[in-house]
C-alpha positions, 0 to 999 in steps of 0.5 A, a space after each residue: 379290563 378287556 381280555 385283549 389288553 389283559 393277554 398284553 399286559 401279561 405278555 409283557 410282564 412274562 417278557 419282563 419277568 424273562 428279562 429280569 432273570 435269564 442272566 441267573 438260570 439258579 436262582 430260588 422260586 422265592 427269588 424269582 417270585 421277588 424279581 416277579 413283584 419288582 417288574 410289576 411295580 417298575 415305573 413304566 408299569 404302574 398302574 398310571 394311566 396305561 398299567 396295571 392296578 392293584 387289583 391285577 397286581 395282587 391277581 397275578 401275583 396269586 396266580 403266580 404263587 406256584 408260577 416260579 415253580 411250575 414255569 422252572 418244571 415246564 421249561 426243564 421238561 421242554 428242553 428234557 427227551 423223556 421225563 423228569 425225576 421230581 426229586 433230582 429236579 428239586 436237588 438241581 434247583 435246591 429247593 425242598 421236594 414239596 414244593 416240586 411236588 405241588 407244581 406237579 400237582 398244580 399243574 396236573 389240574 390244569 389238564 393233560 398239561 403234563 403226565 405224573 407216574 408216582 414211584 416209590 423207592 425205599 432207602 435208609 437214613 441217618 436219624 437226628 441221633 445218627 447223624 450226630 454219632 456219624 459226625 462226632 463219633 459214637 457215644 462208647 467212642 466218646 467214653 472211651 476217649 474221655 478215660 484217661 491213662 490214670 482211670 476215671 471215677 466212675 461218678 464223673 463219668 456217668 455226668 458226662 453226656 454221653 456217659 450212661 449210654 457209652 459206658 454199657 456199650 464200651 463194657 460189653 466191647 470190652 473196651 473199659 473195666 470198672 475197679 471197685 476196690 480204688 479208695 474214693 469209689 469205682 474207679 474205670 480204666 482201659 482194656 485197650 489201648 485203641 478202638 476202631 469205632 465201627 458205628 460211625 463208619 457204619 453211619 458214614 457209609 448210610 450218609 455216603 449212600 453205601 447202605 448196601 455194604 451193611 448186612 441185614 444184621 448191622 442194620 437192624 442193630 443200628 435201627 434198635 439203637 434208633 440211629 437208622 430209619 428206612 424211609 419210603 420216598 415217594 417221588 413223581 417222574 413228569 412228562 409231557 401230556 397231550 396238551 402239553 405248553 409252556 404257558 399256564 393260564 390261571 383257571 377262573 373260579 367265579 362267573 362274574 356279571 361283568 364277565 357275562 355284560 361283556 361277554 369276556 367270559 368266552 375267553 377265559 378258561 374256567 376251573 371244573 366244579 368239583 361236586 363230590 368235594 366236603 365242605 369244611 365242618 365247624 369246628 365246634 361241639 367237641 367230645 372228651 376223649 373220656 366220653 368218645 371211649 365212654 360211648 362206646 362202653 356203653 354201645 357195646 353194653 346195648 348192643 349185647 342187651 343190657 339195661 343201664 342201672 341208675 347211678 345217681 346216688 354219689 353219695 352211699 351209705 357204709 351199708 349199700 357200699 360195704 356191709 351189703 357186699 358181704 365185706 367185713 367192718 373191719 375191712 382195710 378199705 374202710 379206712 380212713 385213709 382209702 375212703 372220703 367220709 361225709 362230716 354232713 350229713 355224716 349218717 344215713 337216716 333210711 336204710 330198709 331194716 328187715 335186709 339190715 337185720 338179715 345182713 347183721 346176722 349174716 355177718 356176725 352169726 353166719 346162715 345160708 351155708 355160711 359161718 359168717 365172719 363172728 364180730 359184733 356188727 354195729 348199725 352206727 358204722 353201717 349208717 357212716 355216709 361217704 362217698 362211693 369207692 365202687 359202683 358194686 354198690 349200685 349193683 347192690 341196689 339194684 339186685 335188691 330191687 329185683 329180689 322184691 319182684 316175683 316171680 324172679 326174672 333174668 336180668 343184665 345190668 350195666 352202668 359207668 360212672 364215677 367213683 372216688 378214693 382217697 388215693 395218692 395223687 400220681 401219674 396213673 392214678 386219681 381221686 376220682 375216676 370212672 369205673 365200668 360194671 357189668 352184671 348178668 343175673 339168672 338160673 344156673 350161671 357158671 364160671 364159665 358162662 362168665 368166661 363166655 361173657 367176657 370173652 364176647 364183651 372184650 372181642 367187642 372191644 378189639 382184645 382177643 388175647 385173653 388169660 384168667 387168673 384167680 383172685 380174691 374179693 370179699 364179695 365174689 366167690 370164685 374171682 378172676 382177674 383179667 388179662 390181656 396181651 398188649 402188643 405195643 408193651 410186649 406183655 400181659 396187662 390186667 384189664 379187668 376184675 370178674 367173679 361170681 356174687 356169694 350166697 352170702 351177699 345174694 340170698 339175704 336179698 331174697 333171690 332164690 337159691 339157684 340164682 347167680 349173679 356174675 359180674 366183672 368190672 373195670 376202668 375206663 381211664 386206662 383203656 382211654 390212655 392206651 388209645 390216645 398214648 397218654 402216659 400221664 392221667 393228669 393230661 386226661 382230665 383237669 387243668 392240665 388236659 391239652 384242649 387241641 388234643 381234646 379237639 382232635 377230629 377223629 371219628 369213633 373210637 377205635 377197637 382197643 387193646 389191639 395194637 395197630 400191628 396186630 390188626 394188620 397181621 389178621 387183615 394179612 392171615 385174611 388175604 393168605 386165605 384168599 380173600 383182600 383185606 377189608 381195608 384195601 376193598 373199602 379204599 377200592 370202592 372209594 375210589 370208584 367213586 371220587 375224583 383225581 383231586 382226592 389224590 393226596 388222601 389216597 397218596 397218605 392212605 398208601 403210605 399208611 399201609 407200607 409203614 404198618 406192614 413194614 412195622 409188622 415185619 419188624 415185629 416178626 423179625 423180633 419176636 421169632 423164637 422157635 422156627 427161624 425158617 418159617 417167620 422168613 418166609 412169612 416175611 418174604 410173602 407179606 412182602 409180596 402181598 404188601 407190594 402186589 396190593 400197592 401196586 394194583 391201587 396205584 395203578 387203579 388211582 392213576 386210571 381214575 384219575 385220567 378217566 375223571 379229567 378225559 370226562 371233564 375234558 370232554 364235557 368241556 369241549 362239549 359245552 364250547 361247542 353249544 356256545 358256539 352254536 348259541 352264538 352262530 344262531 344269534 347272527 342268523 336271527 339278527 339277519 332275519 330281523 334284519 331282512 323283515 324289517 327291510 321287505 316292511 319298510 318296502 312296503 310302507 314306501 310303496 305307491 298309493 295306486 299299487 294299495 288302490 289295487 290290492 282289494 277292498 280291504 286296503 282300500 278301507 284304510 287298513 295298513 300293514 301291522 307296525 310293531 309295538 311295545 307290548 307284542 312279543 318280537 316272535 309275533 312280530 315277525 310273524 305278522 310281518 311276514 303274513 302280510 308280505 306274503 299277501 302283498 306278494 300274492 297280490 302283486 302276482 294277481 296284479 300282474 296277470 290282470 295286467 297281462 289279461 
């Protein structure tokens, strides 16, 4: 289609569309779209003979699927002084704030068509919850009225729905009391005749957009009751740009080789490549969330110079898993009912005898310092197969091994693999299950070189806040547990399990007496749940596991154990210090380098920031105890920062984002201007061709007795170069024009004869 005819036909549909809805200024950008498609399949546009085809029907229609939008933005932003609010424009149309805001930026794209300032204002909202208690009262209110004069057994009021929640909240209002001495159970009667219920006028007031009236500390009840949210609105206020119009032309996205046969592609704009834009990765080759934690257990072992012990061996004797570890007969835990035994094969056939025989002594006589446990030690249940409750028992193994190498040598091992217990089946807990061992053997080692490990291997993993306490194993002597401060639970959570190997475990082996062995260990479901939120261990692994979930496209695991808030607060205490947050700087050097059309990625990056700080003054605001004055202005100053930081990335968005397209305005013009030099030069070689082949065709028509003239070598029959198929047009010319100069020189030779 000739880009004439095509500028026609999209001036008379324009027309048409125009003429469809201009006797209804309020009808909805679908509607409008609808109205679009009506005019295109009118009978006097059809695609007989002289309409449009399907082809550029569904072309227009694709160009029009912001067009209702966009056209309704640019014609209100003609008739407007200033500017327009995006969210005030979409509350006149009656359209979601979105759509508002993808004309916008569909327009921004188009050029210096119009000129976007992102705001960002903060108001409070009624919750799904909230709302509900503001139209049908809250859920004491809803209690207290359902009380009649004669009381209400307190068992038919729990079942009512909002009986649990309304009965606490109307005690402590002193609304109701309860009567425990009615014959047929607890019996509830008023205290008051009448009630104002303040939570739904609160509630009322937020809906009517009288927020302000509401004191710092009503608000934060109804936010603890989860009825009121502060949300950040994020809204665009327009103006007109420097090439500012009120018709769009869709940008072209490919070159065509019809477009370059017939030279329409000089009239049609085209869409700038964008070169730094990802291509979309396959979406195949995922990680279970249990590997991507797994590796980096096992990153941050190699990191800190451990080898990796073979672990191989799921099945283990009763000797290497137990009696090895000093860990009596008799002991609970092997039991039945917490161990899988093997039926077949159900006993082990090699075990080395002389450590066996140096064990059995160990355990029934005592030695090396030790009184033992004084029982009769028997080799049958030491030669029980089963499958391994810990992975200590690999540790053993491999401590045994080193103990055959003289001399000694200091050694770190580690290994993470699974292990089975005959558990009961629950939300937190499985049969089988991975366990984490980390094992440092050498001179002199101390409870607190242990202390000093561990504090290096959980800061590896995000978990600063640590505490130890005492505890008791069979094969460790002394023992500690583990724990940490989860700030998410408020509490301290037991993370691991740690201590220093006996003699009595190590010295039958035959290391040296000044060795020892420090260990600790832990699981690697719960840290695993902690970082993916999941409450249920059976929506990790099994029949049950979420495939999208597993499928999630996040990079590496993130430190765990830290909550979100807390990195945060050490990223903050790093600015107070003078210094930017980490986080902000990287996004800074990223937008050095990236275009405008990363701009909803950093809009979410932005958002992200105010809602941790925002979560991190909620959280102060919490827990603040002691000193009330200090924790305010804490607050204040976080603010400050937050805002401050805000404010410098968008202004630096915005001067990126004008810098890129002024580069690629001006790359534009630059190449319209060559083209046209390309085309200018095009004609001036067609005149030269043009004027060569008139001054030979001249001389072709010249007269016999003017060649007779011209010397002895036109009169042996030699005449003027013709143009053939193999010579190059540039060679062409190029003898033509040497042989007109000739005949130029003789005529002037020719001449002065004459004369002479």
């Amino acid at each position: 289609m000739e880009p004439g005819w095509r500028w026609e036909l999209s001036a008379v549909h324009h027309l048409r569309l125009r003429r469809h809805t201009q006797d209804d200024d309020t009808l909805s950008p679908a509607l409008r779209l609808d109205t679009f498609k009506m005019a295109m399949h009118s009978p006097d546009s059809g695609s007989g003979g002289s309409g449009p085809g399907q082809d550029t029907l569904s072309t227009l229609e694709a160009a029009m699927a912001d067009g209702p939008v966009a056209e309704l933005l640019l014609r209100r932003l003609e008739a407007s002084d200033g500017g327009l609010d995006s969210a005030e424009l979409a509350a006149e149309l009656g359209m979601e704030h979105q759509a508002v805001v993808g004309a916008v930026k569909s327009l921004q794209a188009l050029g210096e068509v119009i000129e976007a300032e992102l705001r960002s204002t903060k108001r409070w909202e009624l919750t799904a919850e909230g709302e509900e208690i503001a139209r049908e009262g809250s859920h004491e209110a809803r209690v207290f009225r359902s009380i009649p004069p004669e009381g209400l057994a307190q068992s038919e009021l729990m079942r009512l729905p909002s009986g649990k929640v309304g009965f606490s909240k109307a005690m402590s209002n002193k609304w109701i009391r309860v009567d425990k001495s009615a014959a047929d159970g607890p019996r509830v009667f008023r205290v008051v005749d009448s009630m104002e219920d303040e939570v739904q006028r609160r509630l009322q007031l937020v809906q009517g957009g009288q927020a302000e009236k509401l004191g710092e500390k009503e608000r934060s009840e109804l936010r603890k009751r989860k009825l009121l949210a502060e949300v950040t609105l994020k809204t665009y206020w327009v103006s007109k740009g420097s090439a500012f119009s009120t018709s769009i032309s869709k940008q072209e996205t490919e070159l065509s080789p019809e477009m370059i046969s017939s030279g329409s592609w000089r009239d049609r704009p085209f869409k700038p490549y964008n070169f730094l834009a990802h291509g979309v990765l396959p979406d195949s080759g995922h990680l279970h969330p249990l590997l991507k934690v797994r590796s980096q257990f096992r990153q941050i072992f190699l990191e800190m110079g451990f080898t990796e012990m073979p672990t191989d061996n799921f099945i283990e004797s009763s000797f290497w898993n137990f009696d090895a570890l000093f860990q009596p007969q008799q002991h609970p835990a092997r039991d039945q009912h917490d161990t899988f035994f093997l039926r077949d094969p159900a006993e082990a056939l090699q075990l080395p005898m002389d450590y066996v025989q140096r064990v059995k002594r160990t355990h029934s006589q005592g030695g090396y310092g030790s009184q033992g446990y004084k029982y009769t030690w028997k080799l049958d249940e030491a030669r029980k197969n089963l499958l391994r409750t810990h992975t200590t028992s690999a540790s053993a193994r491999a401590l045994y091994r080193l103990a055959q190498k003289k001399p000694f040598t200091p050694v770190k091992y580690f290994s993470i693999d699974r292990v089975f217990r005959n558990e009961t089946l629950d939300a937190t807990h499985l049969a089988e299950f991975h366990q984490i061992e980390g094992v440092v053997a050498d001179h002199g080692l101390t409870l607190g070189h242990l202390m000093g490990i561990l504090r290096e291997f959980f800061t590896k993993l995000g978990i600063t806040q640590l505490r130890f306490k005492p505890a008791y194993n069979p094969y460790t002597e002394p023992s500690m547990e583990v724990f940490s401060y989860h700030q998410g639970l408020k509490k301290w959570v037991e993370v691991g399990n740690s201590g220093v190997f006996r003699p009595e475990m190590l010295l039958p082996m035959g290391l040296p007496e000044n060795v020892s062995v420090i260990a600790w260990g832990l699981s690697l479901e719960r840290p695993t749940m902690i970082k993916y939120g999941i409450n249920n261990i059976r929506d990790l692994v099994g029949h049950k596991v979420d495939v999208p979930h597993v499928k999630c496209k996040d990079q590496e695991p993130q430190p765990l154990g830290e909550s979100k808030e807390h990195q945060q607060w050490e990223e903050n205490c790093k600015e107070e210090a003078g210094g930017g947050p980490a986080s902000a700087s990287c996004q800074l050097t990223v937008l050095e380098g990236k275009s405008g059309l990363y701009f909803s990625s950093l809009d979410s990056s932005i958002d992200i920031l105010q809602k941790r700080a925002q979560e991190l003054i909620e959280n102060i605001n919490e827990s603040r105890q002691k000193d009330h004055a200090l924790m305010t202005n804490f607050r204040n100053s976080l603010k400050t920062k937050v805002s401050d930081l805000t404010e410098k990335l968008e202004e630096r968005i915005y001067q990126i984002y004008n810098d890129h397209n002024k580069i690629i305005q001006e790359k534009l013009q630059e190449f319209t201007q060559k083209m046209a030099k390309i085309s200018h030069l095009e004609t001036e070689l067609k005149q030269v061709c043009h004027s060569v082949e008139t001054v030979y065709k001249d001389l072709c028509l010249q007269p016999e007795s003017l060649r007779l003239r011209r010397g002895p070598d036109h009169s042996r029959g030699k005449s003027p170069p013709r143009p053939s198929d193999s010579q190059p047009p540039d060679v062409f010319v190029s003898s033509v024009a040497e042989t007109t100069s000739q005949a130029t020189a003789s005529e002037e030779q020719t001449h002065r004869d004459g004369e002479c």
